[in-house]
N, CA, C and O atoms as a Tripos MOL2 file, in Angstrom:
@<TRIPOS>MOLECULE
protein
  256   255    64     0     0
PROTEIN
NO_CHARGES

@<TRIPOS>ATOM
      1 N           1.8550  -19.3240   -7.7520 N.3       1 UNK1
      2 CA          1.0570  -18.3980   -6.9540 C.3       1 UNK1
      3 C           1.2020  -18.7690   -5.4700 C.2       1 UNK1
      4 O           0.7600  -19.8580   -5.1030 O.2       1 UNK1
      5 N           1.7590  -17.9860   -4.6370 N.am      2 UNK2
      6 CA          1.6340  -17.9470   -3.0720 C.3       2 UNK2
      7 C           0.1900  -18.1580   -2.5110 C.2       2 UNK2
      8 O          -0.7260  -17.3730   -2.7540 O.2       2 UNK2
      9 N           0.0260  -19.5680   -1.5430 N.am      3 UNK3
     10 CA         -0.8070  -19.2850   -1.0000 C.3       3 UNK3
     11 C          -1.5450  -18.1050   -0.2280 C.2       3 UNK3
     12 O          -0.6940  -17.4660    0.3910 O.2       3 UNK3
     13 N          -2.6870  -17.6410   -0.0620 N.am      4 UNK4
     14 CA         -3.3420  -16.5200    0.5640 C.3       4 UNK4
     15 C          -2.9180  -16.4770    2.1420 C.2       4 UNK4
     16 O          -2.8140  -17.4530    2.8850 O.2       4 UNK4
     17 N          -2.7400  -15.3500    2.4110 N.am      5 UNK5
     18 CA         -3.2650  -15.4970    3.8920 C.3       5 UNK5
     19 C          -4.0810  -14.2270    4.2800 C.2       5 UNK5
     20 O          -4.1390  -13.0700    3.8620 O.2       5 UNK5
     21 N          -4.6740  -14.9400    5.2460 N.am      6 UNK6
     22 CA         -6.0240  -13.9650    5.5800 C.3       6 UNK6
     23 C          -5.7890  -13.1590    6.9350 C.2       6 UNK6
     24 O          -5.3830  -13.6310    7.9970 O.2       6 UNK6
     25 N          -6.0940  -11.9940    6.6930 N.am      7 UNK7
     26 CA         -5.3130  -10.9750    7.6900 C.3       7 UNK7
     27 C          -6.8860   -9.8650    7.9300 C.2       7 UNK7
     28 O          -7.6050   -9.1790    7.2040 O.2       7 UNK7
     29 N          -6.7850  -10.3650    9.9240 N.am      8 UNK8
     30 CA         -8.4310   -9.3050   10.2740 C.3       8 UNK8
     31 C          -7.4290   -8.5590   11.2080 C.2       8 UNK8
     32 O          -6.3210   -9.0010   11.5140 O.2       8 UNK8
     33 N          -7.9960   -7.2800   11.6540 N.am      9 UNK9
     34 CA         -7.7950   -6.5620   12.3900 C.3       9 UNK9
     35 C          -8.7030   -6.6010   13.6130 C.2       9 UNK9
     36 O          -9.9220   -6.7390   13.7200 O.2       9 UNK9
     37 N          -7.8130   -6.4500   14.4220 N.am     10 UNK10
     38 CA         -8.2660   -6.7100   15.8560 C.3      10 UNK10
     39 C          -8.8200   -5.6760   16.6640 C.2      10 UNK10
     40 O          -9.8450   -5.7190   17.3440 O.2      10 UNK10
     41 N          -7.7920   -4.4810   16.4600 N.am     11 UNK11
     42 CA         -8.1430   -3.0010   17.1170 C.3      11 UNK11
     43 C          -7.2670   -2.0150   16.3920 C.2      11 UNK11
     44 O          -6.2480   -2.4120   15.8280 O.2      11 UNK11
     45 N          -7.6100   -0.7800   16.3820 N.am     12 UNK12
     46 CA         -6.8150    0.1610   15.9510 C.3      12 UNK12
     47 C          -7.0760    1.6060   16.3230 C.2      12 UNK12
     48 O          -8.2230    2.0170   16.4950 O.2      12 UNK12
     49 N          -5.9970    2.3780   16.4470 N.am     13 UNK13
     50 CA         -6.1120    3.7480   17.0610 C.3      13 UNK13
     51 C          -5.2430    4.5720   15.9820 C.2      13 UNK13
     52 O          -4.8870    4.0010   14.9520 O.2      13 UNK13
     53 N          -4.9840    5.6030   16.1670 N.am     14 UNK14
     54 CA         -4.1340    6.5630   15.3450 C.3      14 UNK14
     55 C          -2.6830    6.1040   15.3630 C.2      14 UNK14
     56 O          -2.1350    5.9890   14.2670 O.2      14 UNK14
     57 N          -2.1880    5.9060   16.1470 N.am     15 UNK15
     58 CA         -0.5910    5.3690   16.6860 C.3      15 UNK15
     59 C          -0.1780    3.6150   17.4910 C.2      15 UNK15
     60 O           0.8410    3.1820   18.0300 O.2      15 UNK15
     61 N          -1.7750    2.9080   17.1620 N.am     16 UNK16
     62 CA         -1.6420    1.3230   17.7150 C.3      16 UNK16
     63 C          -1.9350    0.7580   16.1880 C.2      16 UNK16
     64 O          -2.2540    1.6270   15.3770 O.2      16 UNK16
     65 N          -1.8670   -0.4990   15.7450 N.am     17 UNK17
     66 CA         -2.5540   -1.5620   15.1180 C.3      17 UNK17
     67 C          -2.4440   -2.7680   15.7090 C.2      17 UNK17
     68 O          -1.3270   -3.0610   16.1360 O.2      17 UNK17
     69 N          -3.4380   -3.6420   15.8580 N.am     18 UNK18
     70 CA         -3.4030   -5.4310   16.3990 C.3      18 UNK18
     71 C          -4.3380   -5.7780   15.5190 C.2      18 UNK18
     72 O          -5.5300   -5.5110   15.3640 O.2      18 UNK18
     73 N          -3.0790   -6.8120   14.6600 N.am     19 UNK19
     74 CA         -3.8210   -7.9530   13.7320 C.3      19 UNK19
     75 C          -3.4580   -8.9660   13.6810 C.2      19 UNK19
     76 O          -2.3150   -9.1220   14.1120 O.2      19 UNK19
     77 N          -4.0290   -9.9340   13.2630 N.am     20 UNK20
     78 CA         -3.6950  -11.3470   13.1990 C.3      20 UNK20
     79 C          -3.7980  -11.9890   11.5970 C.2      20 UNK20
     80 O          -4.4280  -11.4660   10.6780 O.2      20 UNK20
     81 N          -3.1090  -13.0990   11.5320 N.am     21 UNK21
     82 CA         -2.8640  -13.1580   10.2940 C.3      21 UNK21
     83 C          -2.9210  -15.0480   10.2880 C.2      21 UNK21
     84 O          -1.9730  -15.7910   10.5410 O.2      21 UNK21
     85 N          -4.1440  -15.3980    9.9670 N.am     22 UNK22
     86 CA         -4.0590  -16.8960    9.7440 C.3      22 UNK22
     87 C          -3.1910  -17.6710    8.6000 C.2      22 UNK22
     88 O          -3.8600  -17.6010    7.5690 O.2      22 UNK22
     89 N          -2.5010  -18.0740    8.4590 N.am     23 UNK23
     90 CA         -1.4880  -18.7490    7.3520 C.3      23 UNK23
     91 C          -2.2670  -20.0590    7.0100 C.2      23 UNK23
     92 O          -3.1950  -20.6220    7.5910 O.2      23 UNK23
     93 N          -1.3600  -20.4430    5.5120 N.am     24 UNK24
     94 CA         -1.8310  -21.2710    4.7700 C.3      24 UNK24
     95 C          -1.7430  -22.7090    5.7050 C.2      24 UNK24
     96 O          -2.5760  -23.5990    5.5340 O.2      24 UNK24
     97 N          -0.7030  -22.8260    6.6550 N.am     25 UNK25
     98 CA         -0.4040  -23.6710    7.2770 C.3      25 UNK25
     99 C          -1.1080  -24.1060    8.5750 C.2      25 UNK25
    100 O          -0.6630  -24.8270    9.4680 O.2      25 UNK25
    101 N          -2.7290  -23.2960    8.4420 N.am     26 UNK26
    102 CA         -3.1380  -23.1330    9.8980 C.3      26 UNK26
    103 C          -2.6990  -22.8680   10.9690 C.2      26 UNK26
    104 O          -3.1590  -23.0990   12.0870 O.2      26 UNK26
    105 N          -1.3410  -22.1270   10.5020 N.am     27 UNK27
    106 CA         -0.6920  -21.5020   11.9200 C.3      27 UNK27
    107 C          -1.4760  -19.9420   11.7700 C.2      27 UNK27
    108 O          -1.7410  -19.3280   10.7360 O.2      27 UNK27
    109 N          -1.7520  -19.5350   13.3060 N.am     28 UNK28
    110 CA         -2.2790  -17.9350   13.2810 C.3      28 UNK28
    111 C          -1.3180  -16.7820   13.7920 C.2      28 UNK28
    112 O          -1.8460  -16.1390   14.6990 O.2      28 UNK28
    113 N          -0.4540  -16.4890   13.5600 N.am     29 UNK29
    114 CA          0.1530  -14.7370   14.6410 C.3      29 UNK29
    115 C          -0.5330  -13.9340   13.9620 C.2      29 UNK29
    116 O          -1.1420  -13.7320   12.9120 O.2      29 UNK29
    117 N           0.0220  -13.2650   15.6610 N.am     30 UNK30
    118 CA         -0.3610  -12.0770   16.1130 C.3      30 UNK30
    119 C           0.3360  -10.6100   15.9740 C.2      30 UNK30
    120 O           1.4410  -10.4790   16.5010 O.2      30 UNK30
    121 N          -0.0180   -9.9310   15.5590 N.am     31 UNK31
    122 CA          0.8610   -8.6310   15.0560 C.3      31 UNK31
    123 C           0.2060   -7.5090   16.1420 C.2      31 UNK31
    124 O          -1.0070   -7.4950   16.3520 O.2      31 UNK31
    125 N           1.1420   -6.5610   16.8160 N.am     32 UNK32
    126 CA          0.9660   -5.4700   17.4880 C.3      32 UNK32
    127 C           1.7970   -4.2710   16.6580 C.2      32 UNK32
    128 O           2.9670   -4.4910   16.3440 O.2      32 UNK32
    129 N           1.4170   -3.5130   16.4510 N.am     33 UNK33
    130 CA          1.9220   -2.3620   15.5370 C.3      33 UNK33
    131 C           1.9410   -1.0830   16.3300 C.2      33 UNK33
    132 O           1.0340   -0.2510   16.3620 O.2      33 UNK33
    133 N           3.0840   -1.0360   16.9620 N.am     34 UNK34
    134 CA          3.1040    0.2980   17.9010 C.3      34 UNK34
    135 C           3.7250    1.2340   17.4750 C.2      34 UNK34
    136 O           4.9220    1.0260   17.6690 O.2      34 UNK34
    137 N           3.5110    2.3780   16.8810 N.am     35 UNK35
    138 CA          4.1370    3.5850   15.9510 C.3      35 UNK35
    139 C           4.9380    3.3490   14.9840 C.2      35 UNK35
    140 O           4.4630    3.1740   13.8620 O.2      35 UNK35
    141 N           6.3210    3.2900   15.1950 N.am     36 UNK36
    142 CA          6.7770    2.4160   14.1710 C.3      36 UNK36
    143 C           7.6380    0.7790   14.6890 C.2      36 UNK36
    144 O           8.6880    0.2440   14.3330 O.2      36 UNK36
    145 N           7.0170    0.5680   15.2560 N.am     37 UNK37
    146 CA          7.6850   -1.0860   15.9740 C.3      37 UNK37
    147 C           6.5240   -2.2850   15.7700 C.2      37 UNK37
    148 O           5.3700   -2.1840   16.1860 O.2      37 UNK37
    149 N           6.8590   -2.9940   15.3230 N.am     38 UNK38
    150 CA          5.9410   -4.2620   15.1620 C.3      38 UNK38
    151 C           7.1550   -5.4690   15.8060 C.2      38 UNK38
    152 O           8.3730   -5.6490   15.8250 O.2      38 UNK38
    153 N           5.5970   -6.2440   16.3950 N.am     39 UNK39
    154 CA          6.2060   -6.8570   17.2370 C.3      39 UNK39
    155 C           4.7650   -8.5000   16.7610 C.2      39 UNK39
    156 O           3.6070   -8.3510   16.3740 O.2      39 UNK39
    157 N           5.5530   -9.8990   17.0290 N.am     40 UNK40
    158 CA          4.8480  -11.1380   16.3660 C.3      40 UNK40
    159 C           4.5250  -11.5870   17.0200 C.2      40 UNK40
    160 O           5.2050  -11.3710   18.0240 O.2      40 UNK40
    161 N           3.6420  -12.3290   17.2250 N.am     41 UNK41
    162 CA          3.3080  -12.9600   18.3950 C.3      41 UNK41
    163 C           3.1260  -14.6780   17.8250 C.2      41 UNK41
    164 O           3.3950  -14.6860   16.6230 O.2      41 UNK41
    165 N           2.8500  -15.7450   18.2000 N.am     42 UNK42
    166 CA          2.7200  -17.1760   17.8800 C.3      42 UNK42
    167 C           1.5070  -17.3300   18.6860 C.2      42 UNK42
    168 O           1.4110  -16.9660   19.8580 O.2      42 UNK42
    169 N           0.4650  -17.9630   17.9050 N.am     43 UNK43
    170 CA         -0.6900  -18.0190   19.0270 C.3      43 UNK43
    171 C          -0.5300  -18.7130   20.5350 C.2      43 UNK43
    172 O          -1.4820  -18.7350   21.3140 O.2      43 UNK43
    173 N           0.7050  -19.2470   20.8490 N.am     44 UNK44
    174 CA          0.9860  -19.5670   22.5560 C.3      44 UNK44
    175 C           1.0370  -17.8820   23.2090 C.2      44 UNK44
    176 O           0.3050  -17.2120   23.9370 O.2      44 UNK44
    177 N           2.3710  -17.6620   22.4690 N.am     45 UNK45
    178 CA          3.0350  -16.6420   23.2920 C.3      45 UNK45
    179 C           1.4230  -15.4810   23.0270 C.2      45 UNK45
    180 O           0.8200  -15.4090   24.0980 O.2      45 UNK45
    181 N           0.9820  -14.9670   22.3200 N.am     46 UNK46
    182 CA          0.1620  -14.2160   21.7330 C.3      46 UNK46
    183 C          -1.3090  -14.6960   23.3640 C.2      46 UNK46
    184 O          -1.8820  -13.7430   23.8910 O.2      46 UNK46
    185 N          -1.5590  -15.8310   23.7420 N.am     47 UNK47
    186 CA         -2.5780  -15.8770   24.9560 C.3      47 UNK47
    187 C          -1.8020  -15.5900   25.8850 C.2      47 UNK47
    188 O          -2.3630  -14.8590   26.7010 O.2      47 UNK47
    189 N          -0.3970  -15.9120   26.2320 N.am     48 UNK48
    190 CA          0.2630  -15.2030   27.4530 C.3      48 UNK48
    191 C           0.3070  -13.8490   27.5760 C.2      48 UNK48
    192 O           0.3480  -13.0990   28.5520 O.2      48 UNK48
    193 N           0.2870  -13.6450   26.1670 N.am     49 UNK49
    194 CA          0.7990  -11.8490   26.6390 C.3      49 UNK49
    195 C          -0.8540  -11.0760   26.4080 C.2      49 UNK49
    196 O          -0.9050   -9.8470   26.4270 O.2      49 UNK49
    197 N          -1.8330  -11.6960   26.2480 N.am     50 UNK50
    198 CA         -3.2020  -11.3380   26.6090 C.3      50 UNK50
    199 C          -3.3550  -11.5090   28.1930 C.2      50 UNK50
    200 O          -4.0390  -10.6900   28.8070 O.2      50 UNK50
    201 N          -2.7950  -12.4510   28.7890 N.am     51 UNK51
    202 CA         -3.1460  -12.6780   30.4370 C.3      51 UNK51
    203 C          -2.2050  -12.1360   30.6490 C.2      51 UNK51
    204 O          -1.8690  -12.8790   31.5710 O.2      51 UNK51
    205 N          -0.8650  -10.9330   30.5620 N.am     52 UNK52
    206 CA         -0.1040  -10.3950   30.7490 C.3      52 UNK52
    207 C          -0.9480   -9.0560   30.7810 C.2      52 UNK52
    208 O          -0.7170   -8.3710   31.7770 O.2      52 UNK52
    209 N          -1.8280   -8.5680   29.9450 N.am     53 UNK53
    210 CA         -2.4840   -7.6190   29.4600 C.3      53 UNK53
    211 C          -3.7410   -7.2060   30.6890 C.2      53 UNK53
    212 O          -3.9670   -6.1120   31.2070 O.2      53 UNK53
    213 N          -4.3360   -8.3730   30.8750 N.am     54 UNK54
    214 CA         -5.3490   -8.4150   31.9080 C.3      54 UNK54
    215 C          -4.8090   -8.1320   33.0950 C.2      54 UNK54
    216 O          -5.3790   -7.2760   33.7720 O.2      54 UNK54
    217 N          -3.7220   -8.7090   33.5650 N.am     55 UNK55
    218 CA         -3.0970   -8.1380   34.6400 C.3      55 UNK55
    219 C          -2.9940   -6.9710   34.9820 C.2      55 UNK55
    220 O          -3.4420   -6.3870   35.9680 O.2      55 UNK55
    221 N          -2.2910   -6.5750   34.0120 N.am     56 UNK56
    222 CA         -1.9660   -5.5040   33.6920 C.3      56 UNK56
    223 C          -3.3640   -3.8330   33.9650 C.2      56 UNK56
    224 O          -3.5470   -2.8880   34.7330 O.2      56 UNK56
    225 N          -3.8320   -4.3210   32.9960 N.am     57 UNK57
    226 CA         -5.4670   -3.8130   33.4880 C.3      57 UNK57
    227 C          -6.2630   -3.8480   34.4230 C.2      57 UNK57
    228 O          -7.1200   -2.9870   34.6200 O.2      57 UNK57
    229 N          -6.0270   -5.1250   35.3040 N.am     58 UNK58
    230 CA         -6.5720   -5.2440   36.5640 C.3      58 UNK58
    231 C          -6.1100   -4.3550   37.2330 C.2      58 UNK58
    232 O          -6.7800   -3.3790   37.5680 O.2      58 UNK58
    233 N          -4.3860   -4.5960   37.6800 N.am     59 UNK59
    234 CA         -3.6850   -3.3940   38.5570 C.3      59 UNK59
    235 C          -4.0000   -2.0710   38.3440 C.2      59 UNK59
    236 O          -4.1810   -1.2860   39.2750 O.2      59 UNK59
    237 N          -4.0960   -1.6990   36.8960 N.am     60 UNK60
    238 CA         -4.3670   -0.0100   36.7110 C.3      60 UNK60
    239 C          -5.7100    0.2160   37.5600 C.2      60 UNK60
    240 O          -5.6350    1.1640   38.3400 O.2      60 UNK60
    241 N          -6.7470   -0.3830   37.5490 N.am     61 UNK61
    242 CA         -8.1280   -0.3130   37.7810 C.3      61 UNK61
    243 C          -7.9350   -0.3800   39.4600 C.2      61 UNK61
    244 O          -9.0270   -0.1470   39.9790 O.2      61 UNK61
    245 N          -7.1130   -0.5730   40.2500 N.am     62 UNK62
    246 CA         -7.1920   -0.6320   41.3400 C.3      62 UNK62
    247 C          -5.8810    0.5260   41.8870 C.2      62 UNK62
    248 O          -5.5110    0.7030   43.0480 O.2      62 UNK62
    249 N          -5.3940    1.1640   40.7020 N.am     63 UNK63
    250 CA         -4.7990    2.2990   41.2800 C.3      63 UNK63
    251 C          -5.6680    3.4510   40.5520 C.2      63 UNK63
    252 O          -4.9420    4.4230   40.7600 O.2      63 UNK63
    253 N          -6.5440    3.8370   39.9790 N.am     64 UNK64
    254 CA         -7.6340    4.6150   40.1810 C.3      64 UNK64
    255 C          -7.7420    4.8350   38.8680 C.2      64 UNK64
    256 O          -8.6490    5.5460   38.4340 O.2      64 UNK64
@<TRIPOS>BOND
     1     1     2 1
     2     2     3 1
     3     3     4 2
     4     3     5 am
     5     5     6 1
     6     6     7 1
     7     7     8 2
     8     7     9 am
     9     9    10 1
    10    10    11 1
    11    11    12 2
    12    11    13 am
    13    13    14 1
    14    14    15 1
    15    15    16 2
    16    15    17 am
    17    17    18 1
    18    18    19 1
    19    19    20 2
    20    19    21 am
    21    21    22 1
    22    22    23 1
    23    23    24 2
    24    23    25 am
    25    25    26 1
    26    26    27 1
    27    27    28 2
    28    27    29 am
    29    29    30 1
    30    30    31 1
    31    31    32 2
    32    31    33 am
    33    33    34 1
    34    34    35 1
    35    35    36 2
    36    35    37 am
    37    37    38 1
    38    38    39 1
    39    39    40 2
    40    39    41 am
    41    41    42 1
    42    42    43 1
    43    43    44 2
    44    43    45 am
    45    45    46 1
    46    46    47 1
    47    47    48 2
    48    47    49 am
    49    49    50 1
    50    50    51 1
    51    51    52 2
    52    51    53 am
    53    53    54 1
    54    54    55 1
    55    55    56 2
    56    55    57 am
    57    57    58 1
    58    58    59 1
    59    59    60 2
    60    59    61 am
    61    61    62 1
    62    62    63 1
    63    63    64 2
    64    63    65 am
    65    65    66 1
    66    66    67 1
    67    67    68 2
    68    67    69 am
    69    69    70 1
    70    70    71 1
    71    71    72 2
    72    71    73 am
    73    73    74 1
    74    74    75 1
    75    75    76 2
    76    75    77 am
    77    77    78 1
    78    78    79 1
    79    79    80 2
    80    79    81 am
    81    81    82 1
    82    82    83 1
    83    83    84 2
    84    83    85 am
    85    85    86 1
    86    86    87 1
    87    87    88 2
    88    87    89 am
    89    89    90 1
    90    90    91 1
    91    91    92 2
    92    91    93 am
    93    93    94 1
    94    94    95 1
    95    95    96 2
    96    95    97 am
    97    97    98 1
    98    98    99 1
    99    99   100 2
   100    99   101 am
   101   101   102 1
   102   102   103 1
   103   103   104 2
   104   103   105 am
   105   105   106 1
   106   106   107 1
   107   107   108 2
   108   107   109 am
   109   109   110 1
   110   110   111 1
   111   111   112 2
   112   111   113 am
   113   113   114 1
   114   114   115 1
   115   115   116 2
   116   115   117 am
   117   117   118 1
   118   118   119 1
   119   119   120 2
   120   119   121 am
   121   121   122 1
   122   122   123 1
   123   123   124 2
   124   123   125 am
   125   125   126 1
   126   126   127 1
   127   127   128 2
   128   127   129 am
   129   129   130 1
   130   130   131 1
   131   131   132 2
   132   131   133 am
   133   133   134 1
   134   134   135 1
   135   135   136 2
   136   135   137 am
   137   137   138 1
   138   138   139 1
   139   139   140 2
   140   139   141 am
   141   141   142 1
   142   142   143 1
   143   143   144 2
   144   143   145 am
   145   145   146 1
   146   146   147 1
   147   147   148 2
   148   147   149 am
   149   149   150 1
   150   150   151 1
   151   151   152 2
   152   151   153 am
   153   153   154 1
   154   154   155 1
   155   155   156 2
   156   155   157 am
   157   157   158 1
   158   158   159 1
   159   159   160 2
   160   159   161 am
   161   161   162 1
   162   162   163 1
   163   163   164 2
   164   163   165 am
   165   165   166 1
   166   166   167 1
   167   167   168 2
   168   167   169 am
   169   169   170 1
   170   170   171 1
   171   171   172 2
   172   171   173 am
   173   173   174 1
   174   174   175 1
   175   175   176 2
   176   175   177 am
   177   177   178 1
   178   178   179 1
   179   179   180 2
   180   179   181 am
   181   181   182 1
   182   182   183 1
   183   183   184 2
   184   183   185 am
   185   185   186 1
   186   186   187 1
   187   187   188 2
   188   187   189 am
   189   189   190 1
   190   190   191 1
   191   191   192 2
   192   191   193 am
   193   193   194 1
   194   194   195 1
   195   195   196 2
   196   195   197 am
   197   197   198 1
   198   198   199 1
   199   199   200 2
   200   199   201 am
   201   201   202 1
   202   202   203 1
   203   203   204 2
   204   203   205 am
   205   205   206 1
   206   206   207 1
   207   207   208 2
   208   207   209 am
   209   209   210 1
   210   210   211 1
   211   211   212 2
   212   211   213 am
   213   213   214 1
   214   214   215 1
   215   215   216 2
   216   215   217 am
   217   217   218 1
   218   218   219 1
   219   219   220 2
   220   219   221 am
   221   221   222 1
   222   222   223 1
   223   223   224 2
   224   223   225 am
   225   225   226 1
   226   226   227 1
   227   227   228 2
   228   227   229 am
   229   229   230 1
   230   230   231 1
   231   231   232 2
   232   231   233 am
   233   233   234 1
   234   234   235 1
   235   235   236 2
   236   235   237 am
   237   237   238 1
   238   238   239 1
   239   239   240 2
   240   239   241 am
   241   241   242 1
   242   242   243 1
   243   243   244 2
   244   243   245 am
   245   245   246 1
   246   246   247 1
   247   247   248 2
   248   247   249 am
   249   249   250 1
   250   250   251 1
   251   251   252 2
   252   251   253 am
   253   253   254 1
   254   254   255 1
   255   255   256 2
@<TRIPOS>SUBSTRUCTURE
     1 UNK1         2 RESIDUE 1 A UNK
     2 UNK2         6 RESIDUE 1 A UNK
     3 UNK3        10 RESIDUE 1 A UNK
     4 UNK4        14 RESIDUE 1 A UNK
     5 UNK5        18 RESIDUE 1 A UNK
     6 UNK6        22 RESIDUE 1 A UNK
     7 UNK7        26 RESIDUE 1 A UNK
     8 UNK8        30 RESIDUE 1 A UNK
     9 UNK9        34 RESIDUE 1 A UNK
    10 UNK10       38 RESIDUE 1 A UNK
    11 UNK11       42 RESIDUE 1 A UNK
    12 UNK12       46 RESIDUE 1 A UNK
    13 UNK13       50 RESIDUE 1 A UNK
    14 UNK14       54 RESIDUE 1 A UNK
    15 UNK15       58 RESIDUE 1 A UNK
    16 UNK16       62 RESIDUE 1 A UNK
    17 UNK17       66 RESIDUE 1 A UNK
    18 UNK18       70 RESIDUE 1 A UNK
    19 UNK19       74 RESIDUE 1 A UNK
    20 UNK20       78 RESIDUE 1 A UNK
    21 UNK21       82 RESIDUE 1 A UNK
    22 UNK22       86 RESIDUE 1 A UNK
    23 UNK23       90 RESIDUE 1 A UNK
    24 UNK24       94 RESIDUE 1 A UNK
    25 UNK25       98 RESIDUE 1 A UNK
    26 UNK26      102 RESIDUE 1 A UNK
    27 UNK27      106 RESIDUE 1 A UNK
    28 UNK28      110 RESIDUE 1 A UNK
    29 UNK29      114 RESIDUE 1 A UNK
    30 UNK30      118 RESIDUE 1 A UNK
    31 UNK31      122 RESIDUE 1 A UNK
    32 UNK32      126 RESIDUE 1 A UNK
    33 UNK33      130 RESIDUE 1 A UNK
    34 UNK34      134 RESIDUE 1 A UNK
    35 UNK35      138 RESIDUE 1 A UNK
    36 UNK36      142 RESIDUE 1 A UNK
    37 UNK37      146 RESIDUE 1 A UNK
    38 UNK38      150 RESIDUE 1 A UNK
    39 UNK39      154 RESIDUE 1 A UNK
    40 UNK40      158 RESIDUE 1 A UNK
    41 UNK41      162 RESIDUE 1 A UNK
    42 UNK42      166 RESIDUE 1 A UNK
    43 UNK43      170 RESIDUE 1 A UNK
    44 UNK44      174 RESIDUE 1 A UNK
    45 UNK45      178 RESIDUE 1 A UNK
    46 UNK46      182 RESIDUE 1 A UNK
    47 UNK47      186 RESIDUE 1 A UNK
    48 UNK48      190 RESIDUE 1 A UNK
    49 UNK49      194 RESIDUE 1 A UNK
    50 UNK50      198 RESIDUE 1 A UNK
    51 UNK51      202 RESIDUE 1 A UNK
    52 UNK52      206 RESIDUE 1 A UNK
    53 UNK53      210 RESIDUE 1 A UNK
    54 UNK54      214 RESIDUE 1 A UNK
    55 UNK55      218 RESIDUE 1 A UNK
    56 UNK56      222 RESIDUE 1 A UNK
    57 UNK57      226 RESIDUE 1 A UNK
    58 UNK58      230 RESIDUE 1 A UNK
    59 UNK59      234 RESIDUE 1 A UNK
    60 UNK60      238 RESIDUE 1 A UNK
    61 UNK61      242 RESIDUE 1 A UNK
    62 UNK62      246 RESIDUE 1 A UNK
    63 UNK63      250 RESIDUE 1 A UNK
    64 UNK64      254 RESIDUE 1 A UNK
């Protein structure tokens, strides 16, 4: 029998999914599900591309 892994959802829209998926190994990624493209994240890279995100959001918010 394969260990479990435990998989929450983060956010979701009609055409997004973000989930994460803790492994047996106490390692956690990160899954972005954009229409049909999924993309992994490693919990390093997965906080960079959150402060990639904020940026990101900051700038929009200051162009109106």
């Amino acid at each position: 029998m394969e260990p479990e892994v435990k998989t929450t959802t983060l956010a979701e829209t009609d055409e997004y999914l973000a989930w994460k998926a803790e492994e047996p190994d106490n390692e956690t990624t990160y899954y972005l599900q954009l229409n049909n493209v999924t993309i992994n994240f490693y919990d390093e890279e997965w906080r960079s591309f959150m402060e990639f995100i904020r940026l990101l959001v900051k700038e929009g918010d200051k162009r109106g």
